[in-house]
PLY file of the C-alpha trace (Angstrom):
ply
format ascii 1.0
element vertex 299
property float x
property float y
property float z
element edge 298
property int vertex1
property int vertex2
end_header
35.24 131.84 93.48
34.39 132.93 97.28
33.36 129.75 99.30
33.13 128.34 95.97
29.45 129.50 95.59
30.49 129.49 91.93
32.02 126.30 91.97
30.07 123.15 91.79
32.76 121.70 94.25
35.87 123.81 96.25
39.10 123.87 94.33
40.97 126.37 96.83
43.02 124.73 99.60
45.65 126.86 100.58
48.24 125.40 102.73
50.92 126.26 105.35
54.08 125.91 103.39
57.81 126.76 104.89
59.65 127.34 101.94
63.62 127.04 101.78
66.11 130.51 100.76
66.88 128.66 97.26
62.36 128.69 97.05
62.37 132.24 97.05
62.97 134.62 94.28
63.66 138.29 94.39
61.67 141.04 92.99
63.28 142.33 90.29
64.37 145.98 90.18
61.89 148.96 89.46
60.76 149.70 86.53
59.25 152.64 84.70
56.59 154.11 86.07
53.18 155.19 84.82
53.36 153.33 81.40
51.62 149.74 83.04
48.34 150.87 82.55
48.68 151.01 78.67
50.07 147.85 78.54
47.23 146.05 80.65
44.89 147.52 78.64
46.06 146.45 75.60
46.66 142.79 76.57
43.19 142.58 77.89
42.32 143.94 74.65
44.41 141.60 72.56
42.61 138.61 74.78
39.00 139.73 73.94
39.71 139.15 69.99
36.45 141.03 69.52
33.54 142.34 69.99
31.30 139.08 70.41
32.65 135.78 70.88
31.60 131.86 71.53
33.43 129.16 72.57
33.87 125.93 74.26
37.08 125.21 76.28
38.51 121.97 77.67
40.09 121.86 80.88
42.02 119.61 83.18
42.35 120.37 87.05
45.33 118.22 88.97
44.59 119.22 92.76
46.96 118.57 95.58
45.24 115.40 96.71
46.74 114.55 92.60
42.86 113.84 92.09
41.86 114.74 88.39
38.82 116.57 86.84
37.94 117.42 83.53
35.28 119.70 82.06
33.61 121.49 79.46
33.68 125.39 79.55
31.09 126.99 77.04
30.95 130.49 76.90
29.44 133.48 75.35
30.75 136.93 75.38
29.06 140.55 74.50
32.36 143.11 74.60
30.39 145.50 72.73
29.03 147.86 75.36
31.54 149.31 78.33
30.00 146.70 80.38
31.42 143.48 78.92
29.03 140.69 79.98
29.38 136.42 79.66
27.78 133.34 80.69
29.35 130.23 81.11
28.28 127.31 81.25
30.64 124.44 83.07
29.92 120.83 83.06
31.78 117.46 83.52
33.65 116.01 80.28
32.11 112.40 81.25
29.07 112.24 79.23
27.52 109.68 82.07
28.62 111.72 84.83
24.82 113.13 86.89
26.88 115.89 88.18
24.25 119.01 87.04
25.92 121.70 84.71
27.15 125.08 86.70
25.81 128.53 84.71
26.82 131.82 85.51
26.55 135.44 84.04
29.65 137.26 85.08
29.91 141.52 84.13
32.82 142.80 84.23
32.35 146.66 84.59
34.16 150.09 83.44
36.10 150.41 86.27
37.50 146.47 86.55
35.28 145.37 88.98
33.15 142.03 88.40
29.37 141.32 89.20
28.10 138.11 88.70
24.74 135.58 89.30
24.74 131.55 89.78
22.24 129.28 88.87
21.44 127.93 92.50
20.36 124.75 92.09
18.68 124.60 95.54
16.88 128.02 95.40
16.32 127.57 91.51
16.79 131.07 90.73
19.79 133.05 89.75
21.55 134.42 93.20
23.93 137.28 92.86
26.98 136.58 94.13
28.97 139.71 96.54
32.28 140.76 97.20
33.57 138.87 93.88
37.42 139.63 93.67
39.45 138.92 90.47
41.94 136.45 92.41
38.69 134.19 92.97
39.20 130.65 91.15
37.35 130.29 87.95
35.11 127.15 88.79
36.68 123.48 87.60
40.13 125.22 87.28
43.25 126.55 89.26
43.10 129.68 87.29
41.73 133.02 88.74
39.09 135.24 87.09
41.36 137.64 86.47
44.04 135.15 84.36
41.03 134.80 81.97
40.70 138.37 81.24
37.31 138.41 83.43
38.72 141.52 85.62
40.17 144.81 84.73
43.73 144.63 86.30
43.42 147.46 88.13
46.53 146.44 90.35
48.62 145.58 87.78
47.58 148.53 85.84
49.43 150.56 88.81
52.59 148.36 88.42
56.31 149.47 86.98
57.10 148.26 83.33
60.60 146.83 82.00
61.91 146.60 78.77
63.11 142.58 78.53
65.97 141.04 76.68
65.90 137.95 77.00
62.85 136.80 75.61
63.64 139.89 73.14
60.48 141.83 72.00
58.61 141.84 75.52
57.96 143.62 78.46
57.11 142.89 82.07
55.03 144.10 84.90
55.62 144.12 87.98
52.47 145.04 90.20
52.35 145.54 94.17
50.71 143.75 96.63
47.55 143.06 96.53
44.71 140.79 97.65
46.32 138.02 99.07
49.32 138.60 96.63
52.87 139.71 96.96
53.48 140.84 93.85
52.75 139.96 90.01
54.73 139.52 87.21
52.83 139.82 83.80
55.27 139.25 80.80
53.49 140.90 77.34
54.82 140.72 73.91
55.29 144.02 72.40
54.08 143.03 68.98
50.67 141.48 69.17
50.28 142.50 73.21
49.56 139.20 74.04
50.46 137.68 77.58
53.23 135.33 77.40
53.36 134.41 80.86
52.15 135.50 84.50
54.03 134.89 87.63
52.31 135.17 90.79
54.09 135.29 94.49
52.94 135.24 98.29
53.97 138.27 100.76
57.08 136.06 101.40
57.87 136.35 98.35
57.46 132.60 97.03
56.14 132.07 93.76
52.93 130.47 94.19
51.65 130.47 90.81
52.69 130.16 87.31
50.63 130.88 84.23
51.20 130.30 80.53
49.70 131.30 77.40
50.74 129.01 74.47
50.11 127.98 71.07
49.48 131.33 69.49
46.87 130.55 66.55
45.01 133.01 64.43
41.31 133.39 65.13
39.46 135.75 62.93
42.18 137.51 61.58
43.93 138.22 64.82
46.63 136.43 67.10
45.31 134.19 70.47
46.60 131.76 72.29
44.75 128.57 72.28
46.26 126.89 75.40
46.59 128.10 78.97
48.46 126.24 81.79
48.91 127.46 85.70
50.97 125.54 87.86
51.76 126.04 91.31
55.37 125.07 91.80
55.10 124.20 95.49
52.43 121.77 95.83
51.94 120.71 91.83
48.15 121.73 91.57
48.01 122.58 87.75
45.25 123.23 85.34
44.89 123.53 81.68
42.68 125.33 79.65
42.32 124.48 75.36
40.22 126.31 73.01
38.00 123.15 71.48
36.07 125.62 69.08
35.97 129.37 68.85
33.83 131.79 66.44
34.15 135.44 66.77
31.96 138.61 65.68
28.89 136.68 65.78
25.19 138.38 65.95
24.20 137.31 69.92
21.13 138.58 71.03
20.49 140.43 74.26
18.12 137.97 75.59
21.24 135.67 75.68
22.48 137.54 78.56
18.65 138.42 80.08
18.48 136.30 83.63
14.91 135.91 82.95
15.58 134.33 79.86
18.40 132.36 81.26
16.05 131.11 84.21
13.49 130.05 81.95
15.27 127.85 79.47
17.31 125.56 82.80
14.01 125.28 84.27
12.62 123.38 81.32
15.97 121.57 80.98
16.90 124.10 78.03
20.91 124.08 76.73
21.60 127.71 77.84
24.14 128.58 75.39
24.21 127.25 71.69
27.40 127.79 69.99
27.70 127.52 66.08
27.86 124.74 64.25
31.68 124.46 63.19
32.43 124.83 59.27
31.92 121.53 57.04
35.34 120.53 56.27
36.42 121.67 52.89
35.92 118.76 50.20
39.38 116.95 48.73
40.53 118.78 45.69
38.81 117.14 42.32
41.32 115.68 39.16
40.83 118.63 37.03
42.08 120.56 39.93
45.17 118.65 41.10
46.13 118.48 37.38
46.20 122.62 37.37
48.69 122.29 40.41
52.01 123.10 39.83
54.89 119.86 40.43
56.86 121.79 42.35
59.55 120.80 40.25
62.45 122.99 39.84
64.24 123.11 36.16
0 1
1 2
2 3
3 4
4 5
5 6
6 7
7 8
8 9
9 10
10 11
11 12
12 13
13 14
14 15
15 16
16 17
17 18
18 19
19 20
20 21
21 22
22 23
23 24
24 25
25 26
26 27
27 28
28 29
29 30
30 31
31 32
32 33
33 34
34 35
35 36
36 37
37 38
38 39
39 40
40 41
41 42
42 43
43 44
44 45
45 46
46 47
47 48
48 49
49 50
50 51
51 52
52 53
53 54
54 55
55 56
56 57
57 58
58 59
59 60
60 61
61 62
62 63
63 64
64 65
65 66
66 67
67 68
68 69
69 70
70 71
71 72
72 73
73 74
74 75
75 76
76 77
77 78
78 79
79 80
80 81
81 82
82 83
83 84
84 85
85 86
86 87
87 88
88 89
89 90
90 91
91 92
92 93
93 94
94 95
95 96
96 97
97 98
98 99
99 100
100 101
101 102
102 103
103 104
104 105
105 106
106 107
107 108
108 109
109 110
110 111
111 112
112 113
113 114
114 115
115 116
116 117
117 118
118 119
119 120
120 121
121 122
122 123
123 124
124 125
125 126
126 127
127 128
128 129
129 130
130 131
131 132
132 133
133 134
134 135
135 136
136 137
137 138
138 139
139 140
140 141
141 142
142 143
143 144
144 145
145 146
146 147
147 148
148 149
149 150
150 151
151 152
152 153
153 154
154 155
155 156
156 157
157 158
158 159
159 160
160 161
161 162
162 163
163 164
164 165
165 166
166 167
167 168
168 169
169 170
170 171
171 172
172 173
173 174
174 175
175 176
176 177
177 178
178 179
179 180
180 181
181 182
182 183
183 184
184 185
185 186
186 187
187 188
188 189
189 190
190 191
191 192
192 193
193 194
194 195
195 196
196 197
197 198
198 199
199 200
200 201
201 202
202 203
203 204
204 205
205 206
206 207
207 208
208 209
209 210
210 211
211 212
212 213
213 214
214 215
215 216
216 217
217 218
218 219
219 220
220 221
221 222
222 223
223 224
224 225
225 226
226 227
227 228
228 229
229 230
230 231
231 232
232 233
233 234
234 235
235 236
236 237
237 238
238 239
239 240
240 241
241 242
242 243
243 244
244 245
245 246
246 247
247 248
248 249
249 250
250 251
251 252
252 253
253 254
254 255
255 256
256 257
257 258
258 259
259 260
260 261
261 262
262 263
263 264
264 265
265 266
266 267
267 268
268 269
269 270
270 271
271 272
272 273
273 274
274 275
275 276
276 277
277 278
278 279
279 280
280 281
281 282
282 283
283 284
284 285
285 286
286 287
287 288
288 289
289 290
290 291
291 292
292 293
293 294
294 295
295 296
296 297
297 298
């Protein structure tokens, strides 16, 4: 995120780079107009699977010193108001590691703009941060606020849209520049309007970025994909985001998302967010029961 005020450390390095004719891709021909907006908002809607949700994530950050980091993402989210609010906490995956946990409320409003207030640990107080743009890096990670659904995609919502065949069944679209981008491709499958895959180039027109959205699981009745991976082709930074546990439509009270309530439990050391316990695992069949299976023998 800027100056990595919601980082515990600074993840973005960007570097000169001269890049080769054969490193440079094309943009691909226009596509329709004025249809990219209903796509967006279904794939952001496809990403939310529902109204409340609580998780905790595993990632893995390669940076282009090829140092390594892993942490813990927990996260609640409240979808049920226009206002769609979270906090996040992020922490190291080593259990002896002193490094203190990172919390954050992030908002993203109506009109796909993001607000959002970090635990300093010097002022000890929530600080709001400013000028928060969805290309900021999610903290721990290579991928941006916005590849995490955080921002409304206003951009790409502006984009052209064409009708793929090869993968069959998808679309992509293409947005303009924007931020410090030169375009964005954002592949969406036309059956569940999940992303498949987001492609993200420099005013040169070198892809810089390269995001993926794989094993497609269900989760409460509806498709998601339970790994992410972004890779930047030129220098080999990558990062990797799994869903370790996820429960959706829970009952999550407001004071979960109240800053007053948030400052209170870190200054006595509080965990602020508790997910659910996961499910027991279902006990192993009993005789009576495996003798009422069928052999699966065929006459």
């Amino acid at each position: 995120m800027r100056a990595a005020r919601i980082a515990a450390v600074g993840l973005a390095v960007w570097l000169p780079l001269a890049l080769s004719a054969a490193e440079v891709d094309a943009p691909p021909a226009a596509g329709k107009p004025g249809e990219a907006a209903v796509w967006i908002e279904r794939m952001l809607s496809a990403q939310r699977l529902g109204d409340t949700l609580a998780a905790r994530i595993r990632a893995h950050t390669v940076d282009y010193t090829k140092s390594e980091r892993d942490v813990v993402i927990e996260l609640v989210r409240d979808a049920r108001k226009p206002t769609m609010r979270s906090v996040i906490e992020v922490r190291e995956a080593d259990p002896k590691s002193e490094t203190r946990p990172v919390v954050f409320r992030i908002d993203s409003l109506p009109d796909g703009e993001i607000a959002s207030w970090l635990w300093d640990i010097r002022w000890q107080r929530f600080v709001k941060m400013s000028g928060l743009e969805g290309t900021e890096n999610f903290d721990g990670t290579h991928f941006h606020l916005e590849d995490l659904g955080f921002a409304g995609l206003r951009e790409r919502k502006n984009g052209t849209v064409k009708e793929l065949t090869d993968p069959a069944g998808a679309v992509e679209i293409t947005s303009g520049a924007y931020q410090h981008y030169g375009r964005v491709e954002t592949r969406i499958d036309r059956a569940t309007g999940l992303p498949l895959r987001v492609h993200i180039y420099d005013g040169t027109g070198a892809r810089i970025w390269e995001v993926q959205f794989e094993n497609v699981e269900t989760i409460g009745g509806k498709p998601m994909p339970t790994r992410m991976t972004t890779v930047n082709p030129v220098t080999n930074e990558r990062s990797t985001l799994e869903w370790a546990q996820i429960a959706v439509g829970l009952r999550v009270p407001d004071e979960q998302f109240d800053l007053e309530h948030l400052d209170a439990v870190i200054r006595r050391n509080g965990d602020p967010i508790h997910l659910p316990d996961p499910p027991p695992p279902a006990p192993p069949p009993t005789a009576h029961q495996q003798s009422r299976e069928p052999s699966g023998d065929v006459d």
